[in-house]
C-alpha positions in Angstrom: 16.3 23.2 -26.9 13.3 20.9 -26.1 13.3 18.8 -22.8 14.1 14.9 -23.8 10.9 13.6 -21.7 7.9 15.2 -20.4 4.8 13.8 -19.2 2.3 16.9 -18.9 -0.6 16.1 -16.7 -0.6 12.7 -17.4 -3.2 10.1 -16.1 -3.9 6.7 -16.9 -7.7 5.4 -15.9 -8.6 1.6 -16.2 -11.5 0.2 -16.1 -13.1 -3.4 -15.7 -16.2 -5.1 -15.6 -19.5 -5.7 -18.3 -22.7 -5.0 -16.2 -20.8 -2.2 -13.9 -17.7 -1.1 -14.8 -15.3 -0.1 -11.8 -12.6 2.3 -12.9 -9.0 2.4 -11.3 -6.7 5.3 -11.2 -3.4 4.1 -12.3 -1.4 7.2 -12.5 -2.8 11.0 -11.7 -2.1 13.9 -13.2 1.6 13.5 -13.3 4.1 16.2 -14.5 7.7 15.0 -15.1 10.7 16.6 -17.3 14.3 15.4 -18.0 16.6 17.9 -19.8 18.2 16.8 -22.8 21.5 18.8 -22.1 21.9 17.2 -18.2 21.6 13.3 -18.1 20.6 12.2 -14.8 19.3 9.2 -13.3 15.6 9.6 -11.3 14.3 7.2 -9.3 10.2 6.7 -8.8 9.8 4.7 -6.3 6.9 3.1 -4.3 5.0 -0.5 -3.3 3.4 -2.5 -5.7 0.4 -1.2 -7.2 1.6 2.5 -6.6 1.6 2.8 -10.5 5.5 2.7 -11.1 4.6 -0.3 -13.8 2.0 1.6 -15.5 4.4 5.1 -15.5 7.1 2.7 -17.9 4.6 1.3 -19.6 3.2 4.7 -20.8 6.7 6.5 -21.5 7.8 3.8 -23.5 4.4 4.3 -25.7 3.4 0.6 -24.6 -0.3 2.3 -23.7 -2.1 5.3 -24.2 -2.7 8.0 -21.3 -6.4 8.7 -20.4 -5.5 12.0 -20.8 -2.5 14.5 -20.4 0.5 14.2 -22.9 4.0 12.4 -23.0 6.6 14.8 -25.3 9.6 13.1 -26.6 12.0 16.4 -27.6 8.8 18.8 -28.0 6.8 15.9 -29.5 3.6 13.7 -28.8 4.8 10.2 -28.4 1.8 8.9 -30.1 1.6 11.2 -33.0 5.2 9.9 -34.3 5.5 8.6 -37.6 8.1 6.9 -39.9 11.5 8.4 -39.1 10.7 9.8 -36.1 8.7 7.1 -34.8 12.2 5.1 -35.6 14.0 7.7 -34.1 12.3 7.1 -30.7 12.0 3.5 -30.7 15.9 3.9 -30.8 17.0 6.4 -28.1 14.3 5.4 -25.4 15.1 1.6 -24.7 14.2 -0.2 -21.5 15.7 -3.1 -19.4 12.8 -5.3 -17.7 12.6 -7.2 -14.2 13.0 -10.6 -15.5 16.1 -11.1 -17.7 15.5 -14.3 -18.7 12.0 -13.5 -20.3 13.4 -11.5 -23.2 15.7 -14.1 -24.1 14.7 -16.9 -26.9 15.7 -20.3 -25.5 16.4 -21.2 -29.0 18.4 -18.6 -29.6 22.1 -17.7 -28.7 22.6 -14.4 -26.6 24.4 -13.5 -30.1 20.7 -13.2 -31.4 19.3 -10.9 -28.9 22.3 -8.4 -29.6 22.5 -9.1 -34.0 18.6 -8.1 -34.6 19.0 -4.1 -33.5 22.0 -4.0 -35.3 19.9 -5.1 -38.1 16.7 -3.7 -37.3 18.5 -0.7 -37.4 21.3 -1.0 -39.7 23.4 -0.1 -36.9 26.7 -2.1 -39.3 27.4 -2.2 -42.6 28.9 -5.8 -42.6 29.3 -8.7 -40.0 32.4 -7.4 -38.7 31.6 -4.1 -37.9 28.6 -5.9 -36.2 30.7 -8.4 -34.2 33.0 -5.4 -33.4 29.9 -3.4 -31.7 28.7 -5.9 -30.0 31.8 -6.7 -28.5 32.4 -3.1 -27.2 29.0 -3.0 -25.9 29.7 -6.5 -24.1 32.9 -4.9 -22.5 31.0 -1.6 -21.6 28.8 -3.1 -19.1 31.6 -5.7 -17.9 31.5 -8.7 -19.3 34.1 -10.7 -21.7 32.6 -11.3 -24.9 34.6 -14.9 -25.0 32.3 -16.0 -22.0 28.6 -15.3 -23.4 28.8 -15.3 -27.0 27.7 -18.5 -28.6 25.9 -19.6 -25.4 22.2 -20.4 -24.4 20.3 -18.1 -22.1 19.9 -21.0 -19.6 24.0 -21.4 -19.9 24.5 -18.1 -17.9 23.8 -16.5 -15.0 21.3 -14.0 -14.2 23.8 -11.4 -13.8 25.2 -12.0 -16.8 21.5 -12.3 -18.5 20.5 -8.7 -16.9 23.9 -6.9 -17.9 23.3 -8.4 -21.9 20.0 -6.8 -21.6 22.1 -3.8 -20.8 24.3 -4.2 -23.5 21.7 -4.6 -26.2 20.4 -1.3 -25.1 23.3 0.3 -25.3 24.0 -0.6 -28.8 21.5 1.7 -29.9 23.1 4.7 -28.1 19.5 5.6 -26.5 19.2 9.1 -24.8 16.8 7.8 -22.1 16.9 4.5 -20.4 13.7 2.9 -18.3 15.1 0.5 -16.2 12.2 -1.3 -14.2 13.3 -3.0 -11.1 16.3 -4.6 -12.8 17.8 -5.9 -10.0 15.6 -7.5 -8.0 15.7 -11.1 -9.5 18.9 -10.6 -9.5 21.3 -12.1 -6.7 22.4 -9.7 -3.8 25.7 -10.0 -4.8 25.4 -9.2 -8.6 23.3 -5.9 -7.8 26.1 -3.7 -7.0 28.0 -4.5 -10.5 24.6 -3.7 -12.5 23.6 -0.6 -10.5 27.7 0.3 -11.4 26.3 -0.6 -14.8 23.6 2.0 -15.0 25.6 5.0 -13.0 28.7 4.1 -15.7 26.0 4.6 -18.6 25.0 8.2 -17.2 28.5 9.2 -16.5 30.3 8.0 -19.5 27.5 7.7 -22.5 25.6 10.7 -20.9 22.3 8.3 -20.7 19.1 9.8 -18.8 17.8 7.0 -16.2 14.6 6.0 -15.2 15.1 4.0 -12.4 11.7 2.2 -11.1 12.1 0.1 -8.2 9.9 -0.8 -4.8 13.7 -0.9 -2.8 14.7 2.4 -1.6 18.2 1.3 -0.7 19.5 0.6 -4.0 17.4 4.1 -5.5 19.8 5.7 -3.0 23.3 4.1 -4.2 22.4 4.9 -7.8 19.9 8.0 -8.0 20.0 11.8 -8.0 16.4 12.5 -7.3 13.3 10.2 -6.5 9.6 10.6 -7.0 7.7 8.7 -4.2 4.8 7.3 -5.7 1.7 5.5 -3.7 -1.8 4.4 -5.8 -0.9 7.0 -8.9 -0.1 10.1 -6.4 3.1 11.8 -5.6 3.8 11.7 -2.1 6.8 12.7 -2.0 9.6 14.4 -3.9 13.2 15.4 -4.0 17.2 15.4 -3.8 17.5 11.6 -2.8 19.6 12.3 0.0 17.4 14.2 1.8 14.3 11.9 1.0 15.6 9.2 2.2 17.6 10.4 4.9 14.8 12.9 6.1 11.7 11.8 4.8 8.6 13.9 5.7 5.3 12.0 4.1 4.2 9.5 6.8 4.1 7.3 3.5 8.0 7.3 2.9 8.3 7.3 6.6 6.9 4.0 6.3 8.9 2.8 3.5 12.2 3.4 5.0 10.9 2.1 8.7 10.4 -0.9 6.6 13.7 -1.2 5.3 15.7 -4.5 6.9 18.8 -3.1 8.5 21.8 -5.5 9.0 21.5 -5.0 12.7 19.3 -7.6 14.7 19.0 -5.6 18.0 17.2 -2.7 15.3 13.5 -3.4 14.7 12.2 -2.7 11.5 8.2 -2.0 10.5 8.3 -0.1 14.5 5.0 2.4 12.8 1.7 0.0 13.5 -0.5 0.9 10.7 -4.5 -0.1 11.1 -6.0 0.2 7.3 -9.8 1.1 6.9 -11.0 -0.8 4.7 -14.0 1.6 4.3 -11.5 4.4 3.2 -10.2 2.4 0.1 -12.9 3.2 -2.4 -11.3 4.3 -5.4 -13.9 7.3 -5.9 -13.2 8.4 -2.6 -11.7 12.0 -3.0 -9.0 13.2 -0.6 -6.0 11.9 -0.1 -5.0 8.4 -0.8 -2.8 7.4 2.2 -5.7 8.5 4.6 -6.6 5.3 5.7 -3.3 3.9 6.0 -1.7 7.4 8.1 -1.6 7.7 11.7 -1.6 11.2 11.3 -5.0 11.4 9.2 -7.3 14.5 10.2 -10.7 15.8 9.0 -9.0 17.7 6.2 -7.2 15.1 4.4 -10.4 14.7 3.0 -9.7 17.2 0.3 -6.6 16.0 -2.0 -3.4 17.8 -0.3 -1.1 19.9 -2.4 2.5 19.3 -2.8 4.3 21.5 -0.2 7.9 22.9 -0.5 9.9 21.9 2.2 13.1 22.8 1.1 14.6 24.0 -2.1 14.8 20.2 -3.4 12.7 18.7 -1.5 8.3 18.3 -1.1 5.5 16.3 0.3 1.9 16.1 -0.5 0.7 16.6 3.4 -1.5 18.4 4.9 0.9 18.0 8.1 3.2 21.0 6.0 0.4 23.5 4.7 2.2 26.2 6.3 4.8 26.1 3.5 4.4 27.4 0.1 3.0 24.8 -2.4 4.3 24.0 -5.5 2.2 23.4 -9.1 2.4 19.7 -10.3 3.7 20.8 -13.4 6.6 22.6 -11.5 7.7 18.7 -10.1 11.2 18.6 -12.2 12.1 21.8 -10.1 12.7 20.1 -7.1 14.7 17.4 -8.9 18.6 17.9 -8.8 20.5 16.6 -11.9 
């Protein structure tokens, strides 16, 4: 059977200006795959600009790659027609960082769920609609009594987020982009979403793409995480051992910057001096150069990935005495 999602040598170039145009490297030459017969929820993660954003935005079909391809089950997303086109707009849904921004104020959270249904004659009368919405309501945890009827501005965030949730899981998608949807979310509400999204994976066999910049909730819900930073992989793996053991100076960085619940524990202990002279986006080599306290004369040259374990890789030059891996071999190192 065909892989659900693969992104083959994808990259997405944009460019700006009239007199001189500058061009920006979004995303490079990025290999990805999910199996259709394994859901499993992977997390790419990185700081913003890092091209997590522009990643969504190009597997939900939102924008076009530069070049490379993005195959939903053995087929170019942008090639899709009629049916098919249908087909995907159903199974590959997405729940966004802001959950008041997809809401109507005018409209009662009972419109946001009733226009799939139609959309996509999900229910053959208004009580077989009421009916799925209710279950999907109770599948991500809330009562139907307490939303339906009301005004976005009449609930919580929470409850906003986990609707968002909901109306995605009417549709019974197969794949799920879920860009940082927690973090406008109170610290006390994440943990009942993230439950959300690992209950959707277990019990409705949903594939996860979870995109945040927070590395401690990627490790409470994912299996695997792709470390991005300005388009490049940096790092790769079994999200235990990344984040536990991370080799890139990169994600080293990341999780020395995490704030642990521990005042006599510094945080942000690495001093990091950036040359600005090294930024150039045309400058070849690798793109954490001027940020790494480790940089040397041959990270001038764009590093290989470099197996480090059976699920786990980094694109350092600190590592070239392990065996690399092709970019198009990524998914390997991913557990399920």
């Amino acid at each position: 059977m065909s892989d659900l999602l693969e992104f083959k040598n994808v990259t997405k170039t944009y460019s700006s200006g009239l007199l001189s145009r500058v061009s920006t490297i979004a995303l490079n030459n990025m290999s990805l795959k999910l199996d259709a017969e394994q859901p499993t929820i992977t997390t790419v993660a990185g700081e913003s600009g890092s091209g997590k954003t522009t990643l969504a935005m190009l597997l939900l079909g939102f924008t076009t790659p530069t070049s490379g391809q993005i195959l939903y089950k053995g087929k170019d997303i942008h090639t899709l027609r009629g049916e098919e086109r249908m087909l995907f707009r159903r199974e590959v849904q997405a729940v966004f960082q802001d959950p008041f921004a997809v809401f109507n104020p005018f409209y009662t959270v009972d419109h946001l769920l009733t226009v799939p249904i139609a959309r996509f004659k999900l229910a053959k009368s208004k009580s077989e609609a009421m009916n799925k919405m209710v279950e999907a309501l109770t599948a991500v945890g809330l009562r139907p009594g307490d939303v339906l009827g009301r005004f976005p501005h009449q609930l919580s965030g929470g409850q906003r987020q986990r609707i968002n949730i909901a109306r995605a899981l009417l549709l019974r998608p197969k794949l799920l982009v879920a860009d940082e949807p927690v973090s406008m979310v109170d610290a006390s509400l994440r943990a009942n979403i993230l439950e959300t999204l690992r209950g959707l994976q277990k019990d409705y066999g949903v594939s996860i793409i979870y995109i945040t910049h927070d590395l401690t909730t990627a490790y409470h819900i994912a299996n695997s995480i792709v470390v991005l930073y300005r388009g490049e992989v940096m790092e790769a793996g079994d999200v235990d051992k990344v984040i536990k053991n991370p080799q890139h100076p990169y994600t080293k960085l990341l999780i020395d910057s995490i704030p642990w619940p521990d005042i006599n524990r510094r945080w942000g202990e690495t001093e990091i001096k950036v040359r600005e002279s090294d930024l150039s986006e045309k400058s070849a080599g690798c793109k954490f150069s001027s940020r790494c306290p480790f940089v040397m004369d041959k990270c001038k040259q764009s590093p290989p990935l470099f197996r480090l374990s059976e699920h786990q890789a980094a694109s350092c030059y600190l590592y070239e005495q392990n065996p690399t891996i092709d970019p198009g071999k990524l998914s390997d190192l991913l557990p399920v």
